[in-house]
C-alpha positions in Angstrom: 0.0 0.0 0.0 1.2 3.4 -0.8 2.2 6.0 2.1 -0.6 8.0 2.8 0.9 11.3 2.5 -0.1 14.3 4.9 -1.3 18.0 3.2 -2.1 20.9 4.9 -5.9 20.9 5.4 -6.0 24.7 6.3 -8.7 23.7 8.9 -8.3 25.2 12.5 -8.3 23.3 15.5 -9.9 25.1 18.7 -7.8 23.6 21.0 -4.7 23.6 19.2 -2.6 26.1 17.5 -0.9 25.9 14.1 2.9 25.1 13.9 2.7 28.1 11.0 1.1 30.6 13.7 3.6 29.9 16.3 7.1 29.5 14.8 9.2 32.3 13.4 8.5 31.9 9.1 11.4 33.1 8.3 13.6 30.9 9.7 16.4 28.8 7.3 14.4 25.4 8.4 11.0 26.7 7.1 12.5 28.0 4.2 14.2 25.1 3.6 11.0 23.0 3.8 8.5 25.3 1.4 11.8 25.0 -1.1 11.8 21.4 -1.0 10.0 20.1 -3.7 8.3 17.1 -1.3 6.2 15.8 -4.5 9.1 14.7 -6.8 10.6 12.9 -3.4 7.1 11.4 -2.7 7.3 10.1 -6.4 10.8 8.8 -6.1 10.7 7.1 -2.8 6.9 5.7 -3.0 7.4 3.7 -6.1 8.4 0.8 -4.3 5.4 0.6 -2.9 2.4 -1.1 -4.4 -1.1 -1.3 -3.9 -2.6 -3.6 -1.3 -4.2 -4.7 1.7 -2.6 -3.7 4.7 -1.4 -0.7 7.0 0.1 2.1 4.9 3.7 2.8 5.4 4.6 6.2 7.1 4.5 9.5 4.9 7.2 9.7 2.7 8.0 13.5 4.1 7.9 12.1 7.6 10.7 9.6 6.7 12.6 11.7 4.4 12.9 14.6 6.6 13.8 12.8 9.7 16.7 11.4 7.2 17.8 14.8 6.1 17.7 16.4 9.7 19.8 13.1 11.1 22.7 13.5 8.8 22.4 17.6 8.6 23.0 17.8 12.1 25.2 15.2 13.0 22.3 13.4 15.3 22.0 9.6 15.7 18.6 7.8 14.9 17.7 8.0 19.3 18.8 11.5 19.3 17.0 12.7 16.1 13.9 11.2 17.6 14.2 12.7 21.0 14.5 15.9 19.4 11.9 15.8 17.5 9.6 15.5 19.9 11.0 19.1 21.4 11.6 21.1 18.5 8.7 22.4 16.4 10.9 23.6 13.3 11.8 19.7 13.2 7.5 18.8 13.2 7.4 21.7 10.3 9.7 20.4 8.1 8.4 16.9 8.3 5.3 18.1 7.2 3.2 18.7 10.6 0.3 21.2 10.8 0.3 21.1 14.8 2.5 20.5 17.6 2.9 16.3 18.4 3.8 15.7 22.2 4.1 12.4 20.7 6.6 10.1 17.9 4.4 9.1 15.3 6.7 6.0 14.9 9.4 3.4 16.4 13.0 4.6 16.5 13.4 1.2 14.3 11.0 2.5 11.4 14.5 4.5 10.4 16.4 1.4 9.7 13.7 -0.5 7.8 13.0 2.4 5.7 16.8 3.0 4.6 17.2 -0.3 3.7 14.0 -0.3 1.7 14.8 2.6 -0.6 18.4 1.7 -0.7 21.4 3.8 -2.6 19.8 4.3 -5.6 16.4 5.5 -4.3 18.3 8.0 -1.7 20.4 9.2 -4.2 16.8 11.5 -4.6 17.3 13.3 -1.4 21.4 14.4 -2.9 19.4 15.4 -6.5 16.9 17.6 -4.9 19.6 19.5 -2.6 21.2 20.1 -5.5 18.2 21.4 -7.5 17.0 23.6 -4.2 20.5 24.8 -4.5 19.9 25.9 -8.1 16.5 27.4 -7.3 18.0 29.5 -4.6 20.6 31.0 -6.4 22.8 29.2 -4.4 24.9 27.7 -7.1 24.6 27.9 -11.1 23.5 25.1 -13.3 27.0 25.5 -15.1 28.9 25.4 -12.0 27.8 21.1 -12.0 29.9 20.6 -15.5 33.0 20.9 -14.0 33.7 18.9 -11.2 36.7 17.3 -8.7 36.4 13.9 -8.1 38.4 12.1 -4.9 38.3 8.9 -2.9 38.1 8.7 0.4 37.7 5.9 3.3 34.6 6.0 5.2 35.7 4.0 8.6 33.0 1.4 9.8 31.9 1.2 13.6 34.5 -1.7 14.8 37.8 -1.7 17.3 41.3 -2.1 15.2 41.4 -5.9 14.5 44.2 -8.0 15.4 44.6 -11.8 15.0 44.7 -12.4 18.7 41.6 -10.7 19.5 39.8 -12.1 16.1 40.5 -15.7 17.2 39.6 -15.5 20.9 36.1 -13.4 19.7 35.4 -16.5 17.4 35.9 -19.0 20.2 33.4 -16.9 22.5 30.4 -16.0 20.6 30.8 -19.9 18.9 30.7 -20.8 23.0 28.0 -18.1 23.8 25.9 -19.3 20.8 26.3 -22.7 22.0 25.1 -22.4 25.2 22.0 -20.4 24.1 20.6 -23.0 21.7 48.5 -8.6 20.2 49.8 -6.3 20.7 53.3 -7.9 21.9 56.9 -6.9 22.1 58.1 -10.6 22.2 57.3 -12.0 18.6 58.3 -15.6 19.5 56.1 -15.5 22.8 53.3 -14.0 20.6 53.2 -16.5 17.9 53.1 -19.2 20.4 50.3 -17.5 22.0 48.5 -16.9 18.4 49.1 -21.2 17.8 47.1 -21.6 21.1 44.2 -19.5 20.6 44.1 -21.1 16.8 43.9 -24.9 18.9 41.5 -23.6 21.7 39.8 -22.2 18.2 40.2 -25.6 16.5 38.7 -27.5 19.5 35.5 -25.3 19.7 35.2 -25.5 15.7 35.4 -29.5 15.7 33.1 -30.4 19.1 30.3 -27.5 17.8 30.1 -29.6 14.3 30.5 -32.9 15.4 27.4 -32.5 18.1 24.9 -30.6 15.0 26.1 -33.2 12.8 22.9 -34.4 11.0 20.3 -31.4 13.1 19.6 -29.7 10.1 18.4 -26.5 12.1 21.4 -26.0 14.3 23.6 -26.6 11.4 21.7 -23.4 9.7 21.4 -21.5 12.8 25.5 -22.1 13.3 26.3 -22.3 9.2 27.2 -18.3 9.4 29.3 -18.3 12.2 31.0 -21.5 11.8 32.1 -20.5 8.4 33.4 -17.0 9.5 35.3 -18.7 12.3 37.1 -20.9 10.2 38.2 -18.3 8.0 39.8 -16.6 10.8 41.4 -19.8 11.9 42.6 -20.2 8.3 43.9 -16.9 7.2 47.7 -15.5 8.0 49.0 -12.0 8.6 49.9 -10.2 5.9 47.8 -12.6 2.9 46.9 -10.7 0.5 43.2 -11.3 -0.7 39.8 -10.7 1.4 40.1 -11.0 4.9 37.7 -11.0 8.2 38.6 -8.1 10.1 35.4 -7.5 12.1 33.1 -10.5 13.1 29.7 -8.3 13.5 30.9 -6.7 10.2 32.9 -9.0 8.1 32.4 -6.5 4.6 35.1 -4.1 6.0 38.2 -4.1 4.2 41.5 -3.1 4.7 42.4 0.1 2.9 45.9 1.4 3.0 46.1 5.5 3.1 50.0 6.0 3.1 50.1 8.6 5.6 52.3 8.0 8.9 50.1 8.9 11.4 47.3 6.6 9.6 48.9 4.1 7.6 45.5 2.1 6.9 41.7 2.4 7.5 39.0 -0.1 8.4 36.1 0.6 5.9 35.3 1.1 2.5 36.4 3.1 -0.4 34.0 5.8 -1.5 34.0 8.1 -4.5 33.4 12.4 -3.7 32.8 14.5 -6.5 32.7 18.4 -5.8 31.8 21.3 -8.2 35.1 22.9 -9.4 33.5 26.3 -8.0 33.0 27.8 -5.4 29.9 29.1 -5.8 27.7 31.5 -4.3 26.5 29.1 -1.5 29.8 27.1 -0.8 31.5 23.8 -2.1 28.6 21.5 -3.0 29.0 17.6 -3.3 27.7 16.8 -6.9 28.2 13.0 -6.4 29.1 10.2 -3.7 29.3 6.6 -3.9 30.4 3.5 -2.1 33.3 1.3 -3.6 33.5 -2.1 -2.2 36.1 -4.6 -3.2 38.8 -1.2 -2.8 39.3 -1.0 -6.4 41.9 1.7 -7.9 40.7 4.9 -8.3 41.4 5.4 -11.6 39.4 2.5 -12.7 36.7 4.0 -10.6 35.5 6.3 -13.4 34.1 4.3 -16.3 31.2 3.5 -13.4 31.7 7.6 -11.6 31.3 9.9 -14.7 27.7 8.2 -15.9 26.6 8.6 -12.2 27.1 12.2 -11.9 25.7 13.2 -15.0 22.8 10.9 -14.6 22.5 12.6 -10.9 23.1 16.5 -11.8 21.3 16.6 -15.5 24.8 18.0 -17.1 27.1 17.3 -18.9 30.6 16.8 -17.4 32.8 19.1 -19.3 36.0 18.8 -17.5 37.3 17.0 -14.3 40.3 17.5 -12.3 41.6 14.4 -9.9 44.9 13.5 -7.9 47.8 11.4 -9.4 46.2 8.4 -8.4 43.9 8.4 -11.1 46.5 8.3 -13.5 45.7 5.3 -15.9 42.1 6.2 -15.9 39.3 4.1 -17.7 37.0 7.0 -18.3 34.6 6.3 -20.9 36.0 7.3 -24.5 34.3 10.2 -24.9 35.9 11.8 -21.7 39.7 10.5 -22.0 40.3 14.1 -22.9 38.2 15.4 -19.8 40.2 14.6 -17.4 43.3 16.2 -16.1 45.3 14.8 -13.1 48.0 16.5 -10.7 51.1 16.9 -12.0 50.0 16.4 -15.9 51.9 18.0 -18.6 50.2 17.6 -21.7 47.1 19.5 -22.9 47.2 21.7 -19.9 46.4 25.4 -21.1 47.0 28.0 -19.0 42.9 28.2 -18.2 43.7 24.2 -17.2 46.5 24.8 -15.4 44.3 27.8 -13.2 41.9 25.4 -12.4 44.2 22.5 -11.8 44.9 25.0 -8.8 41.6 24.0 -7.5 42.0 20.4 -7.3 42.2 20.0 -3.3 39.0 21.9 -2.4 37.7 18.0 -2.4 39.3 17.9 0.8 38.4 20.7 3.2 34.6 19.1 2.1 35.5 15.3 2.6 36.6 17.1 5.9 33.4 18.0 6.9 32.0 14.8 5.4 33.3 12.6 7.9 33.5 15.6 11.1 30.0 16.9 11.1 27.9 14.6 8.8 28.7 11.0 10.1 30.7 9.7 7.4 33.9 9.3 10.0 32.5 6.2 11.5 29.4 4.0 9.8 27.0 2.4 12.2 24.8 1.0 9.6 25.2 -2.4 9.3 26.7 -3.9 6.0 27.3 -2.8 2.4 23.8 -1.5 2.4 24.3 0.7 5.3 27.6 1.4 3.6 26.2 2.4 0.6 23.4 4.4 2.6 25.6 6.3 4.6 27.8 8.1 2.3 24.4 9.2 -0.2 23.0 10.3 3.1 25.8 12.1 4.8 26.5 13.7 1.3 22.7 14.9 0.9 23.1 16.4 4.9 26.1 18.3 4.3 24.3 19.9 1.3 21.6 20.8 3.3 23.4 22.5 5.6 25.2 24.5 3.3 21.5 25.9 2.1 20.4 26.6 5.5 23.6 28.3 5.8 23.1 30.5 2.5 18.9 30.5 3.7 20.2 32.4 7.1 22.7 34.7 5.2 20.3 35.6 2.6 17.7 36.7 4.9 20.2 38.8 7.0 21.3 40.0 4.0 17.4 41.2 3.0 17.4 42.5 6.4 20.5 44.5 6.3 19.3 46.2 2.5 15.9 46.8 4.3 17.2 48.4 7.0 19.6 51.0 4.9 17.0 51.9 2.9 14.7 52.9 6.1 17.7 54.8 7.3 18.3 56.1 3.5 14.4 57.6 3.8 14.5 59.2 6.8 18.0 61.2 5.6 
């Protein structure tokens, strides 16, 4: 059944006041919300629904909105809630007419309805900011055909692995589940201790299988674990080829940043593409995706470029990127399009300004990761992965329009003002 979406009935309530009669208008979040164009995200996200018997799902601007707030403001799914609750600006934009004293859903509604619309779906929420951005003067349509595309880690929610710990966390949840149902100096004294924990490992491994031998329900219920445990038993440090770093998230990888104080992250690879200028409203993210399987960057771009034009309506006309995209597998029409660091050949001197522009992708990866939840992913799996970038890239947009909202209105202000004081002279 489709969402059963909520429109302002203009109707007054004796015993309750409007949101729109007691909140300040003008403020950034209102104007925010009436530049929104909720329709075309009600259209995206609510054809995945279909026609049925049944509850209807929650409103589409209810869920969106909460998603938008959450990542714009740094706030976890409990916190988001909580505030909700308190703030009326938050009821407003997510489509209220009064003031709720209570959640109009579970905190776990949040979860189930980012895994249902998925990236491509939220990809919507990045489009729109993007388009409100255009509609507000914020940035020009032509500012989207040249862009600066980076990679970047975004770290997942577990401690820093080691084999030690790996091995002895295997043997206890294998124990736990069964009973429901190195950092060292001395390398020689260490590997001795890594051979016992792979035995005490071994032991648990063998007794677990050989009691569900044949029990075709514990062997599924333990299949999962089993088969993560004895990977971890089986694999060596420093193999090359994926390994289990994380039991409760066993799609992290292993990606090496070069850098001395951080010489490798726990995560996976994403893709940031930035407009070239800085426009009127600030550095806007044009693109974002997740990379699993930590490919190389340059052969990131035959799969990038399509996404970004297909996401911003344009036409990439040129795109600057680091040295490591040298070797590049751009589609053929765009071999030509892109220019990396340090390149000598058909750089004109306008290329060679703009080439000067290059790491403004990183003050905005920055505050990607800092102040839009991209620095540690609690979602679970490549899903939440894949969820978390879109979404943390669509929040940091949004708060550069509330930004540019609140500016322009002083701005109005300010000219208002002088012109009162202009009159009276």
């Amino acid at each position: 059944m489709w969402p059963r979406e909520r429109r302002e009935s203009g109707e007054q309530d004796l015993f309750r006041s409007r949101l729109d009669q007691v909140i300040n208008m003008d403020h950034a979040l209102v104007k925010l919300a009436r530049t929104i164009d909720w329709g075309f995200l009600e259209e995206k996200f609510g054809a995945i629904y279909k026609d049925g018997a049944g509850q209807p799902p929650l409103p589409t601007r209810l869920m969106a909105g909460l998603a938008i707030l959450k990542h714009t403001y740094n706030l976890s799914d409990e916190v988001v809630c909580e505030l909700w609750i308190e703030n009326p600006y938050y009821q407003y934009f997510c489509g209220e007419e009064f003031f709720q004293h209570r959640l109009p859903l579970d905190r776990s509604s949040m979860t189930n309805w980012r895994n249902r619309m998925g990236e491509e779906r939220l990809q919507a929420l990045l489009q729109e900011s993007l388009a409100v951005a255009t509609r507000t003067g914020a940035i020009k349509p032509g500012d989207l055909a040249r862009v600066i595309v980076d990679t970047t880690v975004q770290p997942k929610n577990i401690t820093f692995p080691t084999d030690a710990k790996l091995l002895n966390r295997a043997r206890e949840k294998l124990v736990t589940l069964a009973k429901r149902l190195a950092h060292a100096k001395q390398f020689k004294r260490a590997n001795r201790a890594l051979r016992t924990l792979k035995t005490y490992l071994g032991r648990v491994i063998r007794d677990i299988a050989r009691k569900i031998d044949g029990d075709h329900g514990l062997e599924a219920s333990f299949a999962g674990l089993l088969g993560l445990a004895r990977q971890v038993r089986s694999q060596e440090r420093g193999q090359r080829g994926p390994k289990v770093y994380s039991l409760h998230a066993p799609e992290v990888e292993c990606i090496g940043k070069g850098k001395p104080h951080k010489p490798y992250e726990f995560g996976v690879k994403v893709s940031v593409a930035t407009t070239l200028k800085h426009s009127k409203g600030g550095q806007f993210v044009a693109h974002v995706q997740a990379l699993p399987g930590n490919p190389y960057d340059g052969h990131t771009l035959a799969a990038v470029i399509p996404a970004i034009e297909q996401l911003v309506g344009n036409t990439i006309e040129r795109l600057h990127a680091d040295a490591g995209y040298r070797g590049h597998n751009a589609p053929p029409d765009y071999k030509f399009k892109v220019y990396t660091s340090r390149q000598k050949r058909r750089v004109t001197p306008a290329v060679k300004r703009e080439m000067k522009r290059r790491a403004a992708v990183e003050p905005v990866i920055g505050h990607l990761k800092e102040e839009h939840r991209m620095n540690r992913n609690y979602l679970a799996g490549r899903r939440g992965d894949a969820n978390n970038a879109v979404l943390a890239a669509a929040g940091y947009n949004f708060r550069r329009l509330i930004r540019w909202l609140s500016d322009l209105l002083r701005f109005i202000l300010a000219m208002l003002l002088l012109s009162a004081e202009w009159r009276q002279t």
